[in-house]
Each structure stands twice: as C-alpha cells, then as structure tokens.
C-alpha positions in Angstrom: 111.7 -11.1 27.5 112.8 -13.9 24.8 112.9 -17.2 26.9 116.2 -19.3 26.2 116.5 -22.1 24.1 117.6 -25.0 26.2 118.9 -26.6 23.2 121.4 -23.0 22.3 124.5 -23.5 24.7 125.6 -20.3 23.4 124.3 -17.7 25.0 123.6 -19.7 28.3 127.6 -21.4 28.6 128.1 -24.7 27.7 128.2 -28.1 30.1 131.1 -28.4 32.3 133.4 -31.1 32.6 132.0 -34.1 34.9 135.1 -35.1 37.6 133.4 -38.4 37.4 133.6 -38.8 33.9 137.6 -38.5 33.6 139.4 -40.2 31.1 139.6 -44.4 31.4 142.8 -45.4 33.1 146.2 -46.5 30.8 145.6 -50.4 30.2 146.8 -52.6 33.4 146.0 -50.2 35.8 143.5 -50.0 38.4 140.0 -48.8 37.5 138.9 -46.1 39.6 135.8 -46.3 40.7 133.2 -43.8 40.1 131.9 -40.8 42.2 128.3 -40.6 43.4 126.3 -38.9 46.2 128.1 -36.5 48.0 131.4 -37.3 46.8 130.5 -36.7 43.6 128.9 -33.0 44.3 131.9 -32.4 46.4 134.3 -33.2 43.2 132.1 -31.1 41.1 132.8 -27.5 43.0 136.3 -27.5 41.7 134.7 -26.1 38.2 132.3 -24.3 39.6 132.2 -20.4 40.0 129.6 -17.8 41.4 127.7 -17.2 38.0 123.7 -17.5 37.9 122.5 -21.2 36.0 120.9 -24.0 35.8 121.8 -27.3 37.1 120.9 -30.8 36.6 121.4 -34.1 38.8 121.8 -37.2 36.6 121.5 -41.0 38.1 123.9 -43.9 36.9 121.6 -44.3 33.3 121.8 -40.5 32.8 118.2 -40.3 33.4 117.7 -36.6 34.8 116.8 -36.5 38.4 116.2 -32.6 39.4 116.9 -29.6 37.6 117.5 -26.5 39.6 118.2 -22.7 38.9 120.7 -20.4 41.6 121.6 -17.2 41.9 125.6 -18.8 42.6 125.7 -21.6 41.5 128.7 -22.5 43.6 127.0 -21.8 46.6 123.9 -23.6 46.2 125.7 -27.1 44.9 127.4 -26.6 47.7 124.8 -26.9 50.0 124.0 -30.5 48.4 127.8 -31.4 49.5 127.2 -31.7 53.1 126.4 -34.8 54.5 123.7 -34.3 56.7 120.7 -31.6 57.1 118.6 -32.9 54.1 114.8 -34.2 53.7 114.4 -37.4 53.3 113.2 -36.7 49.5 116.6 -34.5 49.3 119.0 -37.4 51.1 117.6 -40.2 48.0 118.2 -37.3 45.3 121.6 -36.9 46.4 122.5 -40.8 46.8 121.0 -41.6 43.5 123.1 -38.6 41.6 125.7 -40.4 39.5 126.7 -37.5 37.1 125.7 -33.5 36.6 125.7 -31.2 34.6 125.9 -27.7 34.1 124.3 -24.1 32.2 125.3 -20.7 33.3 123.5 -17.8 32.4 123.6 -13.7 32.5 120.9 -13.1 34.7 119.0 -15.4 37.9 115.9 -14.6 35.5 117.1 -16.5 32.6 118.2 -19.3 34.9 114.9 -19.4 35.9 113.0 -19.0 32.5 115.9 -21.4 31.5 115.1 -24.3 34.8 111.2 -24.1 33.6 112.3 -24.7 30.1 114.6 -28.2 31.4 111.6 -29.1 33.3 108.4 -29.3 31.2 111.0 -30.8 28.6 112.7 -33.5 30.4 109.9 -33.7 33.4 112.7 -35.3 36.2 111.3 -37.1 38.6 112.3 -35.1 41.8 110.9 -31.5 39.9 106.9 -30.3 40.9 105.5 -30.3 37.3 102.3 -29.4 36.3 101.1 -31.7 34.1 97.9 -30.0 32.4 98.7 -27.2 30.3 95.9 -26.7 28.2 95.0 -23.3 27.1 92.3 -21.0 28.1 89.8 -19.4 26.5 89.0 -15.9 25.8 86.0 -13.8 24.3 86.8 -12.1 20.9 85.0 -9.1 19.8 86.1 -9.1 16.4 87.1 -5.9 14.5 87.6 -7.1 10.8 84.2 -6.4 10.1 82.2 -3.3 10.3 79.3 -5.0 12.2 81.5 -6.1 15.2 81.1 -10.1 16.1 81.8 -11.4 19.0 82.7 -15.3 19.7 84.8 -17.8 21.8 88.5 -17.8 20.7 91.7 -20.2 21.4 95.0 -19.7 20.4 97.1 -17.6 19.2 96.1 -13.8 19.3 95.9 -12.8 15.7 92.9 -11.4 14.8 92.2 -7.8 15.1 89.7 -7.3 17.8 89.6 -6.8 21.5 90.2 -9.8 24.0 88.8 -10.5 27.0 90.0 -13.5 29.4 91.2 -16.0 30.4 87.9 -18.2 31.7 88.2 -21.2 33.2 86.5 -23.1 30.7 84.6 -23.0 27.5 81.6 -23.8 29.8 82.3 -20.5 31.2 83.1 -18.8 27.7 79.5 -20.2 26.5 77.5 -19.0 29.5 78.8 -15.4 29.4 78.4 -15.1 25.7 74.7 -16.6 25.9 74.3 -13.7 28.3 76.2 -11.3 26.3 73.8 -11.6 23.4 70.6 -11.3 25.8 71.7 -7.9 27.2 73.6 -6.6 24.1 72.0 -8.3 20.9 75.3 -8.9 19.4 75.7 -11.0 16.4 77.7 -14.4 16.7 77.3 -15.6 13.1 80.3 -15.8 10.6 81.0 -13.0 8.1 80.1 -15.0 5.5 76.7 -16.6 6.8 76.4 -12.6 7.9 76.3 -11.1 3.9 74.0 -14.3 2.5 71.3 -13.0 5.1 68.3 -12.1 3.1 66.0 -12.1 6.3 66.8 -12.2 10.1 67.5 -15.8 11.7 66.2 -17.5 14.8 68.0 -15.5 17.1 66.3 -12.3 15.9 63.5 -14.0 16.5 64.2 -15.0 20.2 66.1 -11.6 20.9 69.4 -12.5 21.0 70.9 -10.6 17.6 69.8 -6.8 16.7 69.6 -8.2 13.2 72.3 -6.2 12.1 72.6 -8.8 9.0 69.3 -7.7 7.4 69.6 -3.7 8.0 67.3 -3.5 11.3 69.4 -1.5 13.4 72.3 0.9 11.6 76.0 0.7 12.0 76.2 3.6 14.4 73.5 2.0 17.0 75.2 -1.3 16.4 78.6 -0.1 17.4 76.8 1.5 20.8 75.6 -2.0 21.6 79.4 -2.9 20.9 80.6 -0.4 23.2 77.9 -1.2 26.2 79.3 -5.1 26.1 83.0 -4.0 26.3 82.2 -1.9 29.0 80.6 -4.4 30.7 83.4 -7.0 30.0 85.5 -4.6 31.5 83.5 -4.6 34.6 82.0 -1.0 34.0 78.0 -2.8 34.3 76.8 -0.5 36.3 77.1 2.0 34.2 75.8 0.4 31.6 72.7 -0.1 33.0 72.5 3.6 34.1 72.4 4.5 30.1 70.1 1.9 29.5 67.3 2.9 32.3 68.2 6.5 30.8 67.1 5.2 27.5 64.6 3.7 28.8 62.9 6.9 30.3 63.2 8.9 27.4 62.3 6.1 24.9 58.5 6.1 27.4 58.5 9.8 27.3 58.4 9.8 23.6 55.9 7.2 23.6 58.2 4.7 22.1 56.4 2.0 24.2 58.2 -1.0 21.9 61.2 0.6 22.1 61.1 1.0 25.5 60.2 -2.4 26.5 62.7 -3.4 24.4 65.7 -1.7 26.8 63.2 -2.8 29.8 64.0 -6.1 29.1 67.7 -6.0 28.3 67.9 -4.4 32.1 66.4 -7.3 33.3 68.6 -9.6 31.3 71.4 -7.4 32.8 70.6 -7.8 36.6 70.2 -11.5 36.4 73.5 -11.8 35.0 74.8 -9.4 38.2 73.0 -11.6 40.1 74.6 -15.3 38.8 77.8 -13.8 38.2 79.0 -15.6 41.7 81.9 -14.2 43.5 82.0 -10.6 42.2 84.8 -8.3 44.3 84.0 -4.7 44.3 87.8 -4.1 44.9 89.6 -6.1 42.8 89.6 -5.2 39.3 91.7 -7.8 37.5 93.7 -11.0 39.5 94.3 -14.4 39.2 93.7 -16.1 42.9 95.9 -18.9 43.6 95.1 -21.4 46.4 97.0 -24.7 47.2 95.9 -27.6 49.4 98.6 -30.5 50.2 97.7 -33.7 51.6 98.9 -37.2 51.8 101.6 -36.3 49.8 99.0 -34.5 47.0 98.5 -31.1 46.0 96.2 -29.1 44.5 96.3 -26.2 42.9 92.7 -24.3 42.6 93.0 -21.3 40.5 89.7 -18.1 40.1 90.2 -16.1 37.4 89.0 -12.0 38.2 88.4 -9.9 35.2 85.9 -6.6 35.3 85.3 -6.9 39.1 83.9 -10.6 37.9 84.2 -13.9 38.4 85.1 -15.3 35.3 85.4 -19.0 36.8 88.1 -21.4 38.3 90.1 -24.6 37.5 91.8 -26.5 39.2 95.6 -28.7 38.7 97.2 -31.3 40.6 100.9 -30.9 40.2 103.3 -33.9 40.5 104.7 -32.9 43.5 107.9 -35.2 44.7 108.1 -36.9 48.5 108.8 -34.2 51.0 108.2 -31.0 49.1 106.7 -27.7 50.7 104.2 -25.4 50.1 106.4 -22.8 49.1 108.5 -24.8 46.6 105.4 -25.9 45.1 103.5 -22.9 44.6 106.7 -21.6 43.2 107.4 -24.0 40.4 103.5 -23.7 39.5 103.5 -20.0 39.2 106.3 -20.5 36.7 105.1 -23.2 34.8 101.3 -21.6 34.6 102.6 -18.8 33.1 105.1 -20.1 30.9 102.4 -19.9 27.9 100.1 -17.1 29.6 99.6 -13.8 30.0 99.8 -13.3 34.1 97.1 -10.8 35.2 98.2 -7.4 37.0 97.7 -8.8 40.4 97.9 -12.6 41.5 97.0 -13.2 45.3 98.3 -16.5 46.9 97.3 -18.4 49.6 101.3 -19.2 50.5 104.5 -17.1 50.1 106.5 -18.5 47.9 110.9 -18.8 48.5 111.3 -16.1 45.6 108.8 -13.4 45.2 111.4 -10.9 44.0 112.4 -13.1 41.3 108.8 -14.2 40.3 107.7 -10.6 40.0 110.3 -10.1 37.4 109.7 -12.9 35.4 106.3 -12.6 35.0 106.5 -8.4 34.7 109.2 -9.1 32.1 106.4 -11.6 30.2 103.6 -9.5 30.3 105.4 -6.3 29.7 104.2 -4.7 32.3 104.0 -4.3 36.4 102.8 -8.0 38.3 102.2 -7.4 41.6 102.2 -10.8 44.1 100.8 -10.8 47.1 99.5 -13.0 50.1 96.7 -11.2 51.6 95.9 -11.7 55.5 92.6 -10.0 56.1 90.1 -8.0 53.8 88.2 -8.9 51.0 91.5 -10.4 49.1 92.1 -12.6 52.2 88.1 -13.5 51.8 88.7 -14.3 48.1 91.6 -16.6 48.9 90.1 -18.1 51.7 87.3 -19.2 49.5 89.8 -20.5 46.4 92.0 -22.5 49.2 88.4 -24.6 50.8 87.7 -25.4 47.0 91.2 -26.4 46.6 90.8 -29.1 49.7 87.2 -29.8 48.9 88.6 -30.5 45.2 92.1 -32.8 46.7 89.1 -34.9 49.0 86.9 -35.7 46.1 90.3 -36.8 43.8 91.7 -38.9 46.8 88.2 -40.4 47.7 88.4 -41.6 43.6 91.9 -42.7 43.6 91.3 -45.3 46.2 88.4 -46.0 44.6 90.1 -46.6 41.2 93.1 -48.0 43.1 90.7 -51.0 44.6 88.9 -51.4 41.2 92.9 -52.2 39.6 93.8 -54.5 42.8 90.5 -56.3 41.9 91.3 -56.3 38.1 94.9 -57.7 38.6 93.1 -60.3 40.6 90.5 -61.6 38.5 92.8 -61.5 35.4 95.7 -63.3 37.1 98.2 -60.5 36.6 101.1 -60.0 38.5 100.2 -56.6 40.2 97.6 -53.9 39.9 98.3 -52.5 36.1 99.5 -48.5 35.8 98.4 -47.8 32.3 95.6 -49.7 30.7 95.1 -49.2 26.7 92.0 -50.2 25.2 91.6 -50.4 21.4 88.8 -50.3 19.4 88.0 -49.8 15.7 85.0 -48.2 13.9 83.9 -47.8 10.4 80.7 -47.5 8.1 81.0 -51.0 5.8 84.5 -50.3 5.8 84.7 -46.6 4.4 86.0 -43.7 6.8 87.5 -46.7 8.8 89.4 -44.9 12.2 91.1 -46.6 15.3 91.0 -45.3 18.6 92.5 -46.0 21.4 91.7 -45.1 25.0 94.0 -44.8 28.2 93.0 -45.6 31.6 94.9 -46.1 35.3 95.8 -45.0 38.8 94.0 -41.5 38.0 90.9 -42.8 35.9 91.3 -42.1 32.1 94.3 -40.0 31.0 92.6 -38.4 28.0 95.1 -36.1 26.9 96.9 -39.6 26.5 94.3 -40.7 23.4 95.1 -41.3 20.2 93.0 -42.2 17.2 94.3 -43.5 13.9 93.3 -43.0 10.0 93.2 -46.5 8.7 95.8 -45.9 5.8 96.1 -49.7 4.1 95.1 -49.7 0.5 95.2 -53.5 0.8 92.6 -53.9 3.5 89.6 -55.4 2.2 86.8 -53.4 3.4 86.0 -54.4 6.8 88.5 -56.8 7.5 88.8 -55.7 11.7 91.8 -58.0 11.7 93.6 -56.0 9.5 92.8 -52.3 11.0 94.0 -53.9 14.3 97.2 -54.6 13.0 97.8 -52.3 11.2 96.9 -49.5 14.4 99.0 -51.5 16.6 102.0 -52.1 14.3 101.9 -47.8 13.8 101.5 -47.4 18.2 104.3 -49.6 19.0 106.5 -49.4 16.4 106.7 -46.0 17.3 107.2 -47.0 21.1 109.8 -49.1 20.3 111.6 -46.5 18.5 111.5 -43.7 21.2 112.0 -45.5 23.9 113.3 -49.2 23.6 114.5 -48.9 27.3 110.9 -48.9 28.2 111.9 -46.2 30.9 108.8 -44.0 30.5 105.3 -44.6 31.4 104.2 -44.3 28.2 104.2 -48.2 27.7 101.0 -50.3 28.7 101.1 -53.4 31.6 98.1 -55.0 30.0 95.8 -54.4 26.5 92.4 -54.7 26.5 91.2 -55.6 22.6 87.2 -55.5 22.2 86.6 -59.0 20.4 86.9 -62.7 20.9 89.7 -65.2 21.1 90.2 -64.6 17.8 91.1 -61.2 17.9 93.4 -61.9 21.0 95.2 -64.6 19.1 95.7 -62.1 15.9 96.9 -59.4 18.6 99.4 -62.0 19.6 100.7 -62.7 16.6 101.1 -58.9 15.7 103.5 -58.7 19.2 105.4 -61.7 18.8 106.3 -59.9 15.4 107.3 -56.7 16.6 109.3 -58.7 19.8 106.8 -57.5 22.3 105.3 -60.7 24.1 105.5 -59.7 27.7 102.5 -57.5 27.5 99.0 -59.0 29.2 96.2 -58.6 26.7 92.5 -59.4 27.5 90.2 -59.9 24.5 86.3 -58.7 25.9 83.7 -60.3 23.9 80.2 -59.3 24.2 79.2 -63.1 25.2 75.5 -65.0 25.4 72.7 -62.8 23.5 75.4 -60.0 23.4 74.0 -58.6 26.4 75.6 -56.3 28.9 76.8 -58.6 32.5 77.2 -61.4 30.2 81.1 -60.9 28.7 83.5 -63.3 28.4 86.9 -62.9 28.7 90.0 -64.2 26.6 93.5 -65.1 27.6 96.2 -66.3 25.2 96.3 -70.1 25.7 93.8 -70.1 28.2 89.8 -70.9 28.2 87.0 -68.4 28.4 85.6 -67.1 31.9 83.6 -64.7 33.2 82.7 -62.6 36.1 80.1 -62.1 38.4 77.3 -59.9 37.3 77.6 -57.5 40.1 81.4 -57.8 40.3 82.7 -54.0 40.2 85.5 -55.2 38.3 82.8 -56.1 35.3 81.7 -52.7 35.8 85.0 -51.2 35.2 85.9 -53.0 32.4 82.7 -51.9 30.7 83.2 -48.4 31.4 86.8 -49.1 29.7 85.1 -50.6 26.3 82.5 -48.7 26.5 84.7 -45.8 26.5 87.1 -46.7 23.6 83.8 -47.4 21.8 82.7 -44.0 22.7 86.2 -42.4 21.5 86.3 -44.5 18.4 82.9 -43.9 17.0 83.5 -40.3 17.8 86.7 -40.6 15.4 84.9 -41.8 12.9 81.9 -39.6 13.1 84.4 -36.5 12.4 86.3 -38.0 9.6 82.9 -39.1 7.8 81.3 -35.9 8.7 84.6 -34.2 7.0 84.5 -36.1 4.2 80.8 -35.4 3.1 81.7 -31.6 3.2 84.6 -32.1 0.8 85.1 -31.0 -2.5 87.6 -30.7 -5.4 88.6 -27.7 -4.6 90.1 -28.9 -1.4 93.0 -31.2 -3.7 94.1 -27.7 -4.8 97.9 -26.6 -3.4 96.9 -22.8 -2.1 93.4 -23.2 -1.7 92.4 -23.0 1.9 89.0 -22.4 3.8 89.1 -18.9 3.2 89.3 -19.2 -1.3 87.4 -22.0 -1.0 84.7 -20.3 0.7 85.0 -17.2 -1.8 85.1 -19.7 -4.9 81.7 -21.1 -3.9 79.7 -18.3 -2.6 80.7 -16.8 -6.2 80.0 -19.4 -8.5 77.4 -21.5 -6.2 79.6 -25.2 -6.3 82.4 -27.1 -7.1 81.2 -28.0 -10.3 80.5 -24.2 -11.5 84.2 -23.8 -10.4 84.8 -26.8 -12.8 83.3 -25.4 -15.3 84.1 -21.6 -14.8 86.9 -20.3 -17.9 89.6 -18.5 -17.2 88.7 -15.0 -17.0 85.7 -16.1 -14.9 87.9 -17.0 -12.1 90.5 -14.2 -12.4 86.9 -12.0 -11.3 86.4 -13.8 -8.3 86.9 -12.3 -5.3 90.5 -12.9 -3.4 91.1 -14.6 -6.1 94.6 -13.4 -7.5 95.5 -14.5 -11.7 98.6 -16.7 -10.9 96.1 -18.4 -8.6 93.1 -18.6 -11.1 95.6 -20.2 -13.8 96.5 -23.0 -11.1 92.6 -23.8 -10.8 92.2 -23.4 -14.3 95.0 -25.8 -14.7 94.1 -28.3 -12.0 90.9 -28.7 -13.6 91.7 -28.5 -17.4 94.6 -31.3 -16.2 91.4 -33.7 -14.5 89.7 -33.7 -17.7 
C-alpha cells in the first residue's frame, strides 16, 4: 500500500478551520481572548465529523505537541473535551494546546500510515518515537554472475539475487558469512577481481573458496554448493548435512580419501555452526520477537530476529517515550515506526498486547504484501522465546540507567569545574586534521545526557582556496562559520536541541579567542566554549583549560571530570583523523577518468582493466575506445573529447 504524503492535502482533506483563530475584531472593539485547553477542544467539535484522520495538538508558538490517528475523529477529540479522567502526561497536553489542526482520510489504515508519517517528521514532544532507524543488513547471494557470490548487502534491494535477513548487525552478517564460506566454499570476491584470477587466492588456500575463479571445481558443482547454503539459510541444515555425510560415504567407498575428507570436514564446520548458532527454535520458522521493559520512566525495546529456525541476532532501541505512557501505547507506536522502512516478518510475537492489533495486522500485511500474524504468546516455546527477549530488554534498560547517572554526575561535575550555569545537554567538540595542509577535514563530535550521539557527527571538507596550507585558525572558522550559519538559518528560535550549551575547541587561548571572534560575528556570544590545550610536556593529566577573559587552570589528575573531557578530545581526534584518513585514502585511488560526466565505478573499472591505466585511456584513439567493453560510441567520443580538450 502507497503510504500518504503528509505534505499532499489532497487525497487526505485539507486542515479545518481553527475556532480560535477567527477573524481579528472591527477596530474599537473588545479583543476576544483566545481559546486553549479544553475550551478550545470543545470549540473545535463544531467542524468535526465521524471520518477516519489524523490530528495534531499545537501549543501557543504552533510548536506541535501530539499527533494522533482515530477511527472518528469526532469521537476521539471528544474524549480530550472533558475535564477530568486524564493522566497526568494527558491533563499538561491538554492545558498547553493553543490551536489544532486537522487531516481526514478514507481509511483508519491511512490515518495510521498517515500519524507515523507526522511523527518521525515533526517528532512532537508528547508522541513515543523511536529514534534509531538505521537499516539492517542482509546476506546477498548474487545472481548476475554465473559463479554465484555471496556478500553482506545494505540498501535498497536491486540486485538480482536471493536475500536473506534482516540480522541484527553487520557483526552478525560477518560471522554467518565467515561460516558460510567454511561449510560451503563460496566465493566472496568481486566479479572483477573474480575474471583477473590467474591462480587461486588465500582463501583457497585456507579452505574457505572452491576456487571457482581458476576452474577447480565446474559450474554445475559450484551451483550445488550454492544450493546447500540457501538451504541452509532457509533453515533446511539438517538436510544439508544428510547429503553431505551421503557424499561422504560414497566419496570413501570409491576410495576418494581426499575427497572425502574434504566433505568430512565441511560436516564438522557445519555442526559447530549448529552448535554457536544460540537460541535456535525448532518451531518457529521465520519471526521477529519483540520484548519491552519500562522503567523509571524509560523503555526499552529488545528486538531477536528468527530466520531458518535460527537466531539471526538481536538489537535493541530505547524509544522516547513521554511522562505517563503505557506499555501498550508504546509497543504500538514502535511496531509502526519499526516497520515503516522494513519488511515485517510473517509472524512477530510480543511480550505486551498492543490497543490495536486489528489495525496493526493490516498495516503491516498491506506492507509486506502478504499475511502478518501478531501474537502474545503465554506458554510454549514462543512464550520461552519472549520470555528470554523481555530479561535482555531489562538487563539492557539496567546497564543504560546505571550509565546515565553515571554520565549525568560526570556533566554535574563538568558544569561545576567550568563555572557554567547548569549541567550542559549537548556538548560539541571540534577538531581539525590534515597531512601539511593537503586533504585538510573537520570533524566534529557530539556528546551529552546519553554519552555520544554519533548519528549527530558531522565532518567537514575544508573548501577555502585562500587558506594557506595549515593555517588551523582558518579551517576553524571556516567549519564553524558553515555549522552555525546553517543553525542559524533553520532554526533562529533556538527551539530544537540541535544547538550546543558549551564548545569544546582542542587548542590554547589562542584558538578560544579566534572562536570568539568567529561568534561575535555571526551574533552568537552566549555560547560557553572551553579551549583544551595539551599543557606541561604535552602529557596526558597535565591540560589546561581556557576561558574567554579568564586565566588558565587545571584539574586534578584523578578528577573524573579530566577523564571525561579526555575521552571527549580524544574522541573528536579519533573522528577527525578518521575523516581525513578516508578522504586521503580516496584521493590516492583517483584518476582522470573520475572528472569525466558519465563515467562511474562501473566504466571506470571497464576502461582500466582494458587498457591497464589512466594514461593508456589518455592515450587510446578513438576507435580504441569505441572497442572497449560497456563502452558505448557517443560515450567514447566524450572521453576522446575530454582528453583531446586537456591537451
């Protein structure tokens, strides 16, 4: 089912009118003064009828507070109208609604496809939301080539092949492939590094690859080995081993002894990997297994991943979950915002019942195209299997809460010894890196309540031509000009958390002072900034601190704050370096070819395994180019052209 735009009103309705938002009064009269709360709501079911929609509350600087889907909307806003019966987290919704707003739809599905939609997009402060939604990986056993290959994949299903997934991590991904290619012998090279093969590489040697490359095994015995590790990704293992001991038998009675102990030690290979798979259900095929833990007003959210009877590992979330919510609304609003980007399983067991399975089950059949069965097992091997996923889920909530007060302590302390005016909430740390001023990269690093936010780092391409070369001064400015000009820009209000309380810069006073100077331009002098220089002999324990108008100090040598802010330059040093090492790294494997429009990995790759190198492409006439392979003649005239245009 096509998910609605949030942004197309027409297929969904349009906003109504707000009562509150009536036209201003004639000149002399009395102002009116504007509905909120209840009185508001109240106003608002006038121009409400019993369609399916979405609904937002706004507060009294339009800033979105909740956005909700009904079956009626009429009915359910109405429930918000009466003035008592409410949660404490529902009462200070209510109160602090100012204005609403609006969307009906055909169906309670596309209300609900539609509220998920709001959500992620406008993340409103009373909504659960789920704030990882990273992708997951998958095995690919490719099909493009006739010597299958199989290998990790991300993204966007595109290449022929068969799929197998999602695991839980790449960790996961690696470790099942390592002992694919023990038991199987399949090949994980590229086709390209497959046809330059002129003898077998290492992992022929240390039997992991048949050696299909080099003509060792033939296509036909290759595309059995292909079969045997689908089978077993589909969880069919034990036969697999059955034809393999067969083999085995008849391999000895034909006094193939090397042969034989060949397949004698891929059944080995095969039993250890039965015996580490972990958690392996006999009765349950394919399922996700969703447990949730809440405590202290935190959840977590541990999810195992069952594919082929096997455990194909677990991860775990911690939603944003807003004062007073309940198992089932969380769970709920997870479900729908886990699957929003992937494929649900046939099966997903819960450890809670959620408010509507009905409706669940037909949003997530409708996205995979097929039957999703939900269910909340109470005894039996499912019950065992979410039993075990909801003590990881707690285990997991303990060890985050026992780190949060750690890390909220270690921000207490740093507010403290820095003289700030309370514990910071986001902590950016910059830092710069280049080789003698070449391949020059910024990076910087985010750190607070949680630890380090590292979907929240950025690095940046030093782009001024002007620089001289390794002028740090200059790369400063210029990578904090670029991060809060662009701050400024989308939100001036400062209303997200995506502005800093405090800056810490890796260098001296003079670097603080230069930071300074590059605020006070942009208007931004309320932000705290700490320079960290390395301090006596430049030894660890021995840094010293700079303040804007103030005198050098340091800490104590075991003062856990001193550890923390090392970890937090020691960190963007980590990131930066890392930047810089990838853009240098990319730059010595570029060549001319890559300045050509409609050249991409795949020509370039053809271009030099044909003529050897750039400079053969160079040189290469016309009619040369035209016979390379995937190599079309409009396409050989523009390379002819770029190059005969270079000189």
């Amino acid at each position: 089912m096509d998910q609605p735009d949030p942004n197309d009103m027409t297929d969904q309705g349009v906003d109504q009118p707000l009562p509150a938002e009536a036209e201003a009064p004639a000149k002399g009269a009395a102002a009116v003064p504007a509905l909120t709360g209840h009185a508001l709501i109240a106003a608002q079911l006038r121009s409400l009828d019993n369609s399916p929609g979405v609904y937002r509350m706004l507060d009294a600087q339009a800033q979105v507070l909740y956005v909700g889907k009904a079956r009626n909307l009429k009915a359910r806003v109405s429930n918000y109208a009466r003035p008592s019966g409410h949660s404490g987290r529902i009462t200070r919704m209510i109160r602090e609604t100012a204005q609403m707003m609006f969307l009906t739809t055909r169906t309670e599905t596309e209300a609900l496809l539609l509220e998920q939609n709001l959500i992620k997009q406008l993340k409103p402060r009373y909504n659960v939301l789920l704030r990882d939604d990273k992708s997951f990986p998958n095995i690919l056993v490719s099909k493009t080539h006739r010597f299958a290959q199989i290998k990790k994949h991300r993204g966007k299903r595109s290449e022929a092949g068969a799929y197998y997934g999602p695991f839980a991590s790449a960790g996961a991904v690696n470790r099942t492939l390592n002992q694919l290619q023990k038991v199987f012998l399949l090949r994980n090279c590229s086709d390209a590094m497959f046809e330059s093969r002129t003898r077998p590489c290492l992992l022929y040697q240390i039997k992991r690859c048949a050696a299909p490359c080099v003509g060792y095994v033939t296509e036909e015995y290759y595309a059995g080995l292909v079969n045997d590790a689908e089978r077993f990704l589909q969880g069919r293992s034990t036969n697999v081993q059955a034809t393999l001991a067969k083999a085995m038998a008849e391999a000895s009675e034909a006094m193939e002894f090397e042969r034989a102990g060949a397949l004698r030690d891929r059944i080995r290979a095969l039993t250890n990997v039965q015996q580490a798979q972990g958690v392996n259900p006999r009765g349950v095929a394919e399922a996700d297994v969703v447990a949730l833990h809440m405590e202290g007003g935190q959840a977590c959210v541990q999810v195992f991943f069952i594919r082929g009877h096997q455990n194909w590992g677990n991860r775990d979330f911690y939603p944003r979950t807003p004062s007073g919510a309940e198992e089932p609304e969380v769970l709920q609003a997870f479900l729908a915002q886990f699957y929003d980007d992937k494929e649900p399983p046939r099966l997903i067991l819960l450890s809670h019942a959620i408010d509507d399975p009905d409706l669940m089950t037909q949003l997530l059949s409708d996205r995979a195209g097929r039957k999703v069965t939900l269910g909340v097992p109470r005894r039996g091997e499912k019950a065992e299997l979410v039993e075990n996923a909801a003590r990881n889920a707690r285990e997991s909530l303990a060890r985050r809460m026992s780190e949060s007060a750690t890390q909220t302590r270690l921000l207490d302390g740093l507010a403290e010894a820095f003289g700030l005016e309370g514990p910071p909430k986001r902590i950016e740390v910059y830092d710069n890196s280049h080789n003698q001023g070449t391949d020059a990269v910024g990076g910087m690093i985010v750190a607070g309540a949680e630890g380090f936010l590292k979907s929240q780092y950025r690095k940046f391409n030093i782009r001024g031509e002007d620089l001289t070369p390794g002028d740090d001064f200059g790369m400063m400015k210029e990578v904090l000009t670029r991060r809060f000009t662009r701050l400024i820009k989308e939100d001036p209000g400062r209303e997200s958390e995506a502005w800093p309380d405090l800056l810490l810069i890796d260098g001296g006073a003079g670097q603080v002072s230069a930071v300074a100077q590059i605020m006070r331009e942009m208007g931004v002098e309320d932000i705290p900034m700490i320079g960290v220089a390395k301090g006596v002999d430049r030894d660890a324990g021995k840094e010293e601190f700079h303040r804007t108008g103030q005198r050098p100090f340091a800490l104590q040598h075991n003062d856990p704050v001193l550890y923390f802010v090392q970890r937090l330059r020691d960190e963007a040093h980590r990131w930066a370096i890392g930047a810089h090492r990838a853009k240098r790294s990319k730059a010595v494997g570029a060549t001319p070819l890559d300045e050509i429009p409609g050249v991409g990995a795949t020509r370039k790759r053809a271009l030099l395994q044909h003529f050897g190198s750039a400079k053969a492409v160079a040189r290469a006439g016309l009619h040369d180019l035209k016979a390379a392979p995937g190599i079309s003649e409009a396409m050989a005239q523009a390379i002819h052209d770029f190059f005969h245009a270079k000189g």
